[in-house]
C-alpha positions in Angstrom: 77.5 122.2 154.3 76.8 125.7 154.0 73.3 127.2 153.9 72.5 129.1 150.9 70.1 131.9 152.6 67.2 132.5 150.1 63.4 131.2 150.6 62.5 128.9 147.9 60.0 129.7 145.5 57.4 126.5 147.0 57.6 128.2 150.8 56.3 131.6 148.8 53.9 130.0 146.6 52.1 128.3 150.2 53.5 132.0 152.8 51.1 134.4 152.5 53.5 137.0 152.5 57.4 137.4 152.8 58.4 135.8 156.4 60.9 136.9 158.9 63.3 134.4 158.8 63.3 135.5 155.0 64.0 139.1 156.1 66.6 137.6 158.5 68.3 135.7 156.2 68.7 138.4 153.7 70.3 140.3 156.8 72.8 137.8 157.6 74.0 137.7 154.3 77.7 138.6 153.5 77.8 142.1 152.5 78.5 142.5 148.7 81.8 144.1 149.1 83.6 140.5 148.6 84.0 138.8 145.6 81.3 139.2 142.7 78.7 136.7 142.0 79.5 134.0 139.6 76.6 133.8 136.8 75.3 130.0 136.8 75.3 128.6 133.0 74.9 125.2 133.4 71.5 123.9 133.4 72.4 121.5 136.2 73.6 123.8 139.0 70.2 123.8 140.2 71.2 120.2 142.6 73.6 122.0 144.0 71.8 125.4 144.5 69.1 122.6 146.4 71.5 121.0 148.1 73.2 123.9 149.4 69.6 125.3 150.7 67.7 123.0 153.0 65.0 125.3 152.6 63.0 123.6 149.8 63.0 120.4 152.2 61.6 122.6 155.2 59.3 124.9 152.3 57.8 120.7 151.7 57.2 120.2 155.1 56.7 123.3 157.1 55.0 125.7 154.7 58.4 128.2 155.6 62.0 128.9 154.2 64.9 128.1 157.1 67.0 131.1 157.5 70.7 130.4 157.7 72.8 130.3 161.0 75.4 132.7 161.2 78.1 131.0 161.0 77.0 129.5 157.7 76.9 133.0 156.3 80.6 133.4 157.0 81.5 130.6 154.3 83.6 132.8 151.1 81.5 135.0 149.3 81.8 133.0 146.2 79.5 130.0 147.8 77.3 132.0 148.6 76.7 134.3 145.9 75.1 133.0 143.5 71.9 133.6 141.3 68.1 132.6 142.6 67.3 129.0 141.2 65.9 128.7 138.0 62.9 126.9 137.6 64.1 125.0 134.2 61.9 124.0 131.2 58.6 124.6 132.5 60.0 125.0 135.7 60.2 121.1 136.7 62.6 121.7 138.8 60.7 123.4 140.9 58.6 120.8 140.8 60.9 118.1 141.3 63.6 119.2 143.4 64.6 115.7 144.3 64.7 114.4 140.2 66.5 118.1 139.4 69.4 117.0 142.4 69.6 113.7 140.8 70.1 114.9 137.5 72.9 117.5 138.5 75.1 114.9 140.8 74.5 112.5 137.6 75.6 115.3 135.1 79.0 116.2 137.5 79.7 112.3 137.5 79.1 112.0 133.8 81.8 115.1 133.5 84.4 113.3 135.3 84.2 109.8 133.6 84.1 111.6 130.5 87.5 113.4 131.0 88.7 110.5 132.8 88.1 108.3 129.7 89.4 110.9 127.5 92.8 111.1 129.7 93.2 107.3 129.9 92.4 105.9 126.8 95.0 104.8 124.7 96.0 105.8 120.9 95.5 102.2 119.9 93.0 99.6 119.8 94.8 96.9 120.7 95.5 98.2 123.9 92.2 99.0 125.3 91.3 96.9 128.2 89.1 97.6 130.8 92.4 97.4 133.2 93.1 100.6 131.0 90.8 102.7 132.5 91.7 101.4 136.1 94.6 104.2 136.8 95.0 107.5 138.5 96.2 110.3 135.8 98.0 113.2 137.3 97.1 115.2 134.8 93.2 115.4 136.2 95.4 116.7 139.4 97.0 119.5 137.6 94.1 120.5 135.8 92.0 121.0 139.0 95.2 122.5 140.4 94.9 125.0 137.6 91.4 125.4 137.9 91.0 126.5 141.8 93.8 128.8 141.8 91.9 131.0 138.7 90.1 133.7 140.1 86.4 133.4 138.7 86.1 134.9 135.0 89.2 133.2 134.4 88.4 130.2 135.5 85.7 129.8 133.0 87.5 130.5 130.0 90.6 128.3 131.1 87.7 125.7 131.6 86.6 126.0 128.0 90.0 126.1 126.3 91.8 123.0 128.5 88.3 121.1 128.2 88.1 122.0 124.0 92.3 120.9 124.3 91.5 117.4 126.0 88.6 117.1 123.3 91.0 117.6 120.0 93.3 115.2 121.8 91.2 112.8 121.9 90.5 113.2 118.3 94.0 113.0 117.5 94.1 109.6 119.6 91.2 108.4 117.3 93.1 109.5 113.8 96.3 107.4 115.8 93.6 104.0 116.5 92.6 104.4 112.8 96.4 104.7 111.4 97.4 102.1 113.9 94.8 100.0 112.2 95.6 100.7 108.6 98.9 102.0 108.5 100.5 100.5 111.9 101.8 104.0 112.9 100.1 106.9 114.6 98.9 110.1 112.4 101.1 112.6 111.5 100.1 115.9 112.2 102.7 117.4 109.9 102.7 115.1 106.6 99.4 113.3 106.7 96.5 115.8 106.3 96.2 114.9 102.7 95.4 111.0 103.1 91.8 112.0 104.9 90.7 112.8 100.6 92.1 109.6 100.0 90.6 108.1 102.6 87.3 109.5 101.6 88.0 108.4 97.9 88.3 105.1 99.3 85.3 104.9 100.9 83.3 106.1 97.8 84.9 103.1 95.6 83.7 101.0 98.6 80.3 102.1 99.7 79.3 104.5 96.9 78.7 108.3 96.9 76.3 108.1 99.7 77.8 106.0 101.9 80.7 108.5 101.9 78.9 111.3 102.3 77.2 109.7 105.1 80.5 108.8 106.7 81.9 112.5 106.6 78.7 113.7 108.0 79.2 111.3 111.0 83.0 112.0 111.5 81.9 115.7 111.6 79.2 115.3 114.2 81.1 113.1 116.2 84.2 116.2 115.9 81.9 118.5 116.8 80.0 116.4 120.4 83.6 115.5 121.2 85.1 119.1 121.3 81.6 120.6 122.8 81.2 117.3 125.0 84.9 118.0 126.6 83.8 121.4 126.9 80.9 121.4 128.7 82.6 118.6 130.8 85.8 121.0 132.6 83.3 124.0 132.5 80.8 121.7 134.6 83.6 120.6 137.0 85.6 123.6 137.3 81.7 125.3 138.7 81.3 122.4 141.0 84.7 122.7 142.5 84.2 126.6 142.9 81.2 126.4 144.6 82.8 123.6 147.0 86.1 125.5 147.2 87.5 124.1 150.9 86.9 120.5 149.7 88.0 120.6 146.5 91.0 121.4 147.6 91.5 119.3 150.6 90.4 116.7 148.4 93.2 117.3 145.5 96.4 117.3 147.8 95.3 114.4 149.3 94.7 112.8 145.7 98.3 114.6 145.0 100.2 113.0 147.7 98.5 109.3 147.3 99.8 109.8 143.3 103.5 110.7 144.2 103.1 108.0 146.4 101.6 104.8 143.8 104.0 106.5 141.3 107.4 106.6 143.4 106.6 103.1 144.9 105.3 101.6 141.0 102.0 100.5 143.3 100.3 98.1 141.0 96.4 96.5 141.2 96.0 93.2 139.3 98.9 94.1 137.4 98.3 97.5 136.3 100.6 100.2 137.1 97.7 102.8 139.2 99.5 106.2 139.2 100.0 107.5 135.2 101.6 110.1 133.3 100.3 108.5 129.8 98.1 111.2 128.7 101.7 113.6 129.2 103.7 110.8 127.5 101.4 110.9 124.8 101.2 114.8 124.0 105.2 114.7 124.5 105.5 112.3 122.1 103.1 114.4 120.0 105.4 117.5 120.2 108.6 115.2 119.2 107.2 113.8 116.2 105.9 117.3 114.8 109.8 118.7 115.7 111.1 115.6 113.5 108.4 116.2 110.9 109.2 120.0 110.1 113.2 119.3 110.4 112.5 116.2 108.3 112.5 118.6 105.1 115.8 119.7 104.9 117.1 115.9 105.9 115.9 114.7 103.1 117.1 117.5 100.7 120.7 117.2 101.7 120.1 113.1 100.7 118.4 114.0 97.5 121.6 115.3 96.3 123.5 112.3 96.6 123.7 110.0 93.3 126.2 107.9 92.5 124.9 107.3 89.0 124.3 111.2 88.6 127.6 111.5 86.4 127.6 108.3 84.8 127.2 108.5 80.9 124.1 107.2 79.3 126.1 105.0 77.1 127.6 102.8 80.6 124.3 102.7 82.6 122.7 99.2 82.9 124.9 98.0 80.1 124.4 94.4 81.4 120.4 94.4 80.4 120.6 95.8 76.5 118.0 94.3 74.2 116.0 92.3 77.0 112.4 93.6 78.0 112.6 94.4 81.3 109.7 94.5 83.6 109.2 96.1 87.3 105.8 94.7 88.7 104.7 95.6 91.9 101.9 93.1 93.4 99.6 95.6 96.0 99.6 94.5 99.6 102.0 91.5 99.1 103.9 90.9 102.2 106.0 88.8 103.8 102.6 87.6 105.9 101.3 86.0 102.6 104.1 83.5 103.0 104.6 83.2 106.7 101.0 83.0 108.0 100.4 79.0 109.2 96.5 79.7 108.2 97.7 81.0 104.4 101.3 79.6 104.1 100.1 75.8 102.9 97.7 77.9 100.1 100.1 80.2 99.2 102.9 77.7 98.6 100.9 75.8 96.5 100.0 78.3 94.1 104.0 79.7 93.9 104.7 76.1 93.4 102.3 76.2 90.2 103.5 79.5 89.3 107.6 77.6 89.4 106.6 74.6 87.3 104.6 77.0 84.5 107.8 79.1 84.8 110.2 75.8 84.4 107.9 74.5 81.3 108.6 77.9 79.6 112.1 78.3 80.2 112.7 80.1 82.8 114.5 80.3 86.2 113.7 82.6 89.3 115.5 83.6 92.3 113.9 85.5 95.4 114.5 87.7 98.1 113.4 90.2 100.7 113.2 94.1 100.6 112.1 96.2 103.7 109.4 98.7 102.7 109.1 102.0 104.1 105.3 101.5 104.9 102.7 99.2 106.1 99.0 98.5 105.6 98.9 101.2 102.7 101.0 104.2 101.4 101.7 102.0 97.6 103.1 105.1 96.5 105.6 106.0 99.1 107.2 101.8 98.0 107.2 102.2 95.0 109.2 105.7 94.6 111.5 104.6 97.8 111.8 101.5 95.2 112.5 103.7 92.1 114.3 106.8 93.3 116.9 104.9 95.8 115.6 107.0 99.1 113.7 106.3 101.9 110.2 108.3 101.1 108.8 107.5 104.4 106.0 110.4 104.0 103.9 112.4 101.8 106.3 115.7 101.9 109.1 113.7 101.0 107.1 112.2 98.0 106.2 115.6 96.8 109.8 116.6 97.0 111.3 113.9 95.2 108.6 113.8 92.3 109.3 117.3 91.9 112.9 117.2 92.0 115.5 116.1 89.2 116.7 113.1 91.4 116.5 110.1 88.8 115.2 107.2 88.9 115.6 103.6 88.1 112.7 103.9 85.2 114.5 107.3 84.4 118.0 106.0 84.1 116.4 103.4 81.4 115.3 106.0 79.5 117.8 107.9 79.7 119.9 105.6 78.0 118.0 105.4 74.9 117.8 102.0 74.4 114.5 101.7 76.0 111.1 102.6 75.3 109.3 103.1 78.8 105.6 102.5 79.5 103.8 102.2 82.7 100.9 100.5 83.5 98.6 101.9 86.6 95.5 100.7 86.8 95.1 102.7 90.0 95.3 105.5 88.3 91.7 107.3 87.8 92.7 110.9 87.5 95.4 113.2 86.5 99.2 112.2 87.7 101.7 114.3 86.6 104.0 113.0 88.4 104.1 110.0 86.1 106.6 112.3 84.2 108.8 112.4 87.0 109.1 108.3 86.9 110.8 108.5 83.4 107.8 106.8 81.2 107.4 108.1 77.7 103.5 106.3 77.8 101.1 105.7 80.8 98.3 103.7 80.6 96.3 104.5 83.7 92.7 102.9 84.2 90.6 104.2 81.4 93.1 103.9 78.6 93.4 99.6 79.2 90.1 99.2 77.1 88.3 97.7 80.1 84.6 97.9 79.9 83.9 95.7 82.9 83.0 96.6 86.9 84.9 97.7 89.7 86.3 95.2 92.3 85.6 98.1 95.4 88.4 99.7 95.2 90.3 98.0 92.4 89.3 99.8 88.8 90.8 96.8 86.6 91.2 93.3 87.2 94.8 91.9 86.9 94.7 89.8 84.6 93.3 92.2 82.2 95.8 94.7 83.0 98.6 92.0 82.1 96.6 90.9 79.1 96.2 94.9 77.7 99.8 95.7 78.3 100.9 92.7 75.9 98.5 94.0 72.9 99.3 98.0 73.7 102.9 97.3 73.9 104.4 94.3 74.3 102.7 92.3 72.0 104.2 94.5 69.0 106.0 93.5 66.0 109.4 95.0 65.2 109.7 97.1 68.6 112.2 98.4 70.8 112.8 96.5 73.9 110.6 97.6 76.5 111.3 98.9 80.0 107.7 98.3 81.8 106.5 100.0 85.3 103.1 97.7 85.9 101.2 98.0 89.1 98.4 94.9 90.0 95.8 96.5 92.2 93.6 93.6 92.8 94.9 92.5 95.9 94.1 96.1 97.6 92.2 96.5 100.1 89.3 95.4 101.2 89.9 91.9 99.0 86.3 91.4 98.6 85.1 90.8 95.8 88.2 89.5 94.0 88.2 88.4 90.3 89.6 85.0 89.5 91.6 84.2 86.6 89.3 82.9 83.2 91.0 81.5 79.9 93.0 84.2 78.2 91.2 84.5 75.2 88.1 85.1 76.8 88.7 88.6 78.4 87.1 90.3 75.8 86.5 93.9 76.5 86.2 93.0 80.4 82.4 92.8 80.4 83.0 89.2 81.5 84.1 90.3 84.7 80.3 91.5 85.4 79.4 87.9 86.0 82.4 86.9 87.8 81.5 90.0 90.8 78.6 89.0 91.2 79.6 86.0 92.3 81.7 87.4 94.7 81.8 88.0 98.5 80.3 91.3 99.9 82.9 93.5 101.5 80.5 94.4 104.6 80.2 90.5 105.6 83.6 89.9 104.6 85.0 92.7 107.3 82.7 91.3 110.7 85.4 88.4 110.3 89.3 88.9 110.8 89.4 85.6 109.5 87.7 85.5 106.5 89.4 89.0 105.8 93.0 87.0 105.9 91.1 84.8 103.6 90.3 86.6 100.6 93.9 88.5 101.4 95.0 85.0 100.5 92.8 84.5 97.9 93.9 88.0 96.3 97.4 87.1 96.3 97.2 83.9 95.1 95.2 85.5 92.2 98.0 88.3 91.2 100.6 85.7 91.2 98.7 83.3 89.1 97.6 86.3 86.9 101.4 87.0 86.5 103.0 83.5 86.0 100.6 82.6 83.8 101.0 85.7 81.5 104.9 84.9 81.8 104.4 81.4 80.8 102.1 82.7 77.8 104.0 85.8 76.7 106.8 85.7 77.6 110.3 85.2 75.7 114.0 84.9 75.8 114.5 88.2 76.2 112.2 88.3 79.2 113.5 90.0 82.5 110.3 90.3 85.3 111.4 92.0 88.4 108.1 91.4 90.9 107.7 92.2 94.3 105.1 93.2 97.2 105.1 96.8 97.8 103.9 96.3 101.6 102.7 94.5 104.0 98.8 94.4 104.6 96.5 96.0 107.0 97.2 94.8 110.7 93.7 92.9 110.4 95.7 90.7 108.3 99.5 90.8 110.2 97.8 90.5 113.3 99.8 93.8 114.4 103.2 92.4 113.7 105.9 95.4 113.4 107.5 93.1 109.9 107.5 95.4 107.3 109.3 92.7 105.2 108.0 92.1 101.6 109.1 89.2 98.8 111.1 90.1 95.6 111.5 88.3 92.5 113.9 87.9 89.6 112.7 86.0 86.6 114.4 85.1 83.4 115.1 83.3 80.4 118.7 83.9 80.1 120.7 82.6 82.7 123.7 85.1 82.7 120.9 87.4 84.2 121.1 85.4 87.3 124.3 84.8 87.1 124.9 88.1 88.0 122.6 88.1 91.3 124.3 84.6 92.4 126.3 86.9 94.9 122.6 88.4 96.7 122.2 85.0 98.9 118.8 85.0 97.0 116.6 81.5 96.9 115.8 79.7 93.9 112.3 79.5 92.9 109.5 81.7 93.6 109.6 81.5 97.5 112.3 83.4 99.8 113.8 81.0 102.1 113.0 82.4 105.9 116.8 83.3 106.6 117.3 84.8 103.0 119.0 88.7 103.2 117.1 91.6 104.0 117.6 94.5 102.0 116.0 98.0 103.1 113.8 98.7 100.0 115.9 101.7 99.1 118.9 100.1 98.5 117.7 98.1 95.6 118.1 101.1 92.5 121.4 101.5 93.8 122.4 98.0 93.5 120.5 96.8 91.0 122.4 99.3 88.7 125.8 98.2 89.9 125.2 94.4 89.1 123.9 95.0 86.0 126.4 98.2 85.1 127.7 95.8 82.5 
């Protein structure tokens, strides 16, 4: 290695004046006409600057600076030219050269694992193994490429950007682990800026104000370390190599040709694949999905325009359903995984078993199915207009275009016939929703005009049962009324499930203040969560709730005229599905009159509460659409 020809400042402080080796050295150094000197900005360079001058060893021992040997001084300008030491906070590395070499190898090995990392990991936590992190990216081979062939100024500013670029993709990988986690996909950079607030409204009907404040405090830190962090790292590395030019760049064409090799011949070590191109895969992908997204729009405008019903006269449309009460409830988070889970399966039977027999003992008949949702693990909205408006909503953007289009609904073509009054019931609902005009309903009861007066259930504003039990004396429960087309949405099987209400005697609801008792009897969301199994277990529990809150209401309330469409609007959070790709949810069709399943008897559908396994699946958007047909008369 190279000499770096300059006395150290411990053989001044103990010479008694400048040597001649000092004097020497200063002559054999390369003449100033090559390459500028690089400014050293990393605190660290120090254990190099020692390392590359033996002098502080000799200064130790001998009281003198070495001077270099000549042919050491013939090394590139750009090793040798650099700035005099500094002696750090007060100046301990002059002090302690052997701790300030320590410190600067262990800061250019902490570099490398930390862009390392940041290539390999992957997008999802499922797939993070420690085997994940045993592979040989190329791209930390093209980015050193990059990096020695810059001339110096450049060098550092390509440094920052590509280390601040592999920073923000590791973000991104973060927002996909979280999505992946929540919504089984990865985030879209085009559509899904706008579910962070919700995600942050979430979070304060969880944990409160603070704890959401304290959360977006800690996500902007941890931004901020990440993009500095990755930085610092390539800025750190991109010095080092510099200043060891010839072996950085032995030393990456050797690690070039032992990559085309491992790739080429698929070499594998304990099963894992060694040479990668994930991190590319993954930006690739990246770029494909934003193409889709921003192309997306005018896809789904051309599909907006088609409506078979668009032209039909009010007076023919759902002919078949005049005079009953007809009412589309969607149960939050109820998927297929409720009824095919072996751990909540013999529960869950049990209590649609219950809900048959009250259903039998009032007169009615039911016959199920499935639908295929357009989401997973949340995105309620984006079901239940893909439901309503007969199109696959698949995204935010194509829920704001739809809601602000004149494509009609299922809700809308009831009231556009007249013969309906509409009402919805969103207990969700906590703020201003103007798109609830858009659904067709000439009255909306969201959560603060049900005349609940009782807690929260985390995220969930009003207990099912309650919101069943208001709609029948707000609307349904009137004398000498219209028959009644109802939108009703039961939140309290959203997530987190914890603390659920259970269902009381009917006439002891009250004003809801009864529900204060019954939450604090319930489980604590934070304990809850440290278990995947005892989250599937009040997922079960919330279910089995909504259902019971619903067939009992039925079996109460209900009348001839009766006609309950329910069904899930997704599946649950992968906690819960155990990462299963089934987007699969139940559907329901209950009523008094049997000509109203007489005229589904062609859908394959079960009888009974409970879809058989090999029932049909029908893609959720399908249903307006056919729904309207059967029933055109």
């Amino acid at each position: 290695m190279p000499l770096f020809t300059r006395s150290h400042p411990l053989a001044q402080q103990k010479a008694t004046g400048e040597t001649d080796s000092t004097a020497a050295t200063e002559a054999a150094a390369p003449p100033e006409s090559q390459d500028p000197p690089e400014p050293d900005d990393t605190a660290a360079d120090t254990a190099e600057q020692l390392e590359a001058a033996d002098a502080p060893e000799a200064a130790e021992s001998a009281g003198h600076a070495e001077s270099a040997s000549p042919d050491e001084t013939s090394e590139p300008a750009e090793r040798s030219s650099r700035l005099p030491s500094r002696a750090g906070w007060f100046g301990w590395r002059t002090r302690y050269p052997r701790t300030a070499r320590a410190v600067g190898v262990g800061t250019t090995v902490l570099a490398g694992a930390l862009l390392i990392v940041a290539l390999l990991v992957p997008d999802r936590l499922d797939r993070i193994t420690l085997q994940s992190f045993f592979r040989f990216p190329v791209e930390a081979i093209v980015l050193a490429i990059v990096l020695l062939v810059l001339p110096a100024k450049a060098r550092r500013i390509v440094a920052v950007v590509l280390g601040a670029f592999v920073g923000l993709s590791t973000v991104l990988k973060c927002l996909d682990m979280g999505f992946y986690q929540t919504l089984a996909r990865p985030f879209d950079l085009v559509f899904d800026w706008v579910l962070l607030s919700d995600a942050a409204d979430f979070l304060k009907d969880s944990v409160g104000r603070s704890g959401e404040v304290l959360a977006i405090v800690g996500v902007i830190l941890a931004l901020i370390a990440v993009l500095a962090g990755s930085a610092l790292a390539m800025v750190r590395l991109s010095d080092v190599m510099a200043r060891h030019r010839p072996m950085a760049v032995r030393t990456t064409l050797v690690l070039g040709v032992v990559w085309i090799m491992c790739f080429t011949l698929s070499f594998q070590v304990g099963g894992v694949t060694l040479a990668t191109k994930g991190y590319s895969t993954f930006l690739a992908n990246r770029v494909q999905y934003v193409r889709e997204g921003l192309g997306d729009a005018d896809v789904f405008k051309k599909q907006l325009d088609v409506d078979a019903f668009a032209k039909t006269p009010p007076n023919q449309l759902l002919t078949g359903l005049r005079g009953k009460d007809v009412l589309f409830t969607f149960i939050e988070s109820y998927g297929r995984v409720a009824l095919d889970d072996p751990t909540m399966a013999p529960e869950m039977d049990k209590t649609l078993a219950a809900g048959d027999a009250r259903l039998k003992a009032a007169g009615f008949a039911s016959q199920s199915g499935w639908l295929r949702s357009p989401v997973t693990g949340a995105g309620s909205w984006l079901a239940h207009s893909t439901f309503l408006s007969g199109l696959w909503v698949k995204n935010q953007q194509r829920y704001r275009t739809v809601t602000t289009s004149t494509r009609a609904t299922l809700t809308s073509y009831f009231q556009k016939t007249g013969a309906w009054r509409t009402v919805g019931i969103v207990p969700g609902v906590r703020k201003a929703w103007p798109e609830g005009k858009y659904f067709g309903l000439d009255n909306i009861y969201d959560s603060t005009h049900l005349g609940y007066n009782g807690p929260y259930f985390s995220w969930t504003p009003v207990p099912d049962q309650f919101s069943l039990e208001s709609f029948e004396k707000l609307e349904y429960g009137k004398k000498n009324r219209d028959p009644i087309m109802a939108e009703i949405i039961l939140a309290s099987s959203h997530n987190p499930w914890s603390p659920i209400a259970h269902t009381i005697p009917w006439n002891q609801l009250g004003d809801g203040t009864i529900f204060n008792q019954i939450k604090k009897e319930g489980t604590n969301p934070t304990e809850v969560w440290k278990s995947a199994k005892r989250v599937r277990t009040e997922y079960r529990k919330a279910i089995q709730y909504s259902v019971d809150s619903l067939t009992q209401w039925m079996q109460r309330y209900g009348n001839k005229n009766t006609v309950l469409v329910f069904l899930g609007d997704h599946q649950p959070v992968p906690t819960v599905t155990g990462g299963t790709s089934d987007r699969d949810v139940p559907i329901t069709i209950v009523a008094h009159d049997p000509k109203v399943l007489d005229k589904i008897s062609s859908w394959g559908w079960t009888d009974g509460l409970k879809p058989a396994d090999n029932a049909p699946v029908l893609s959720m958007d399908k249903f307006r659409d056919k729904f309207m047909t059967t029933f055109a008369k």
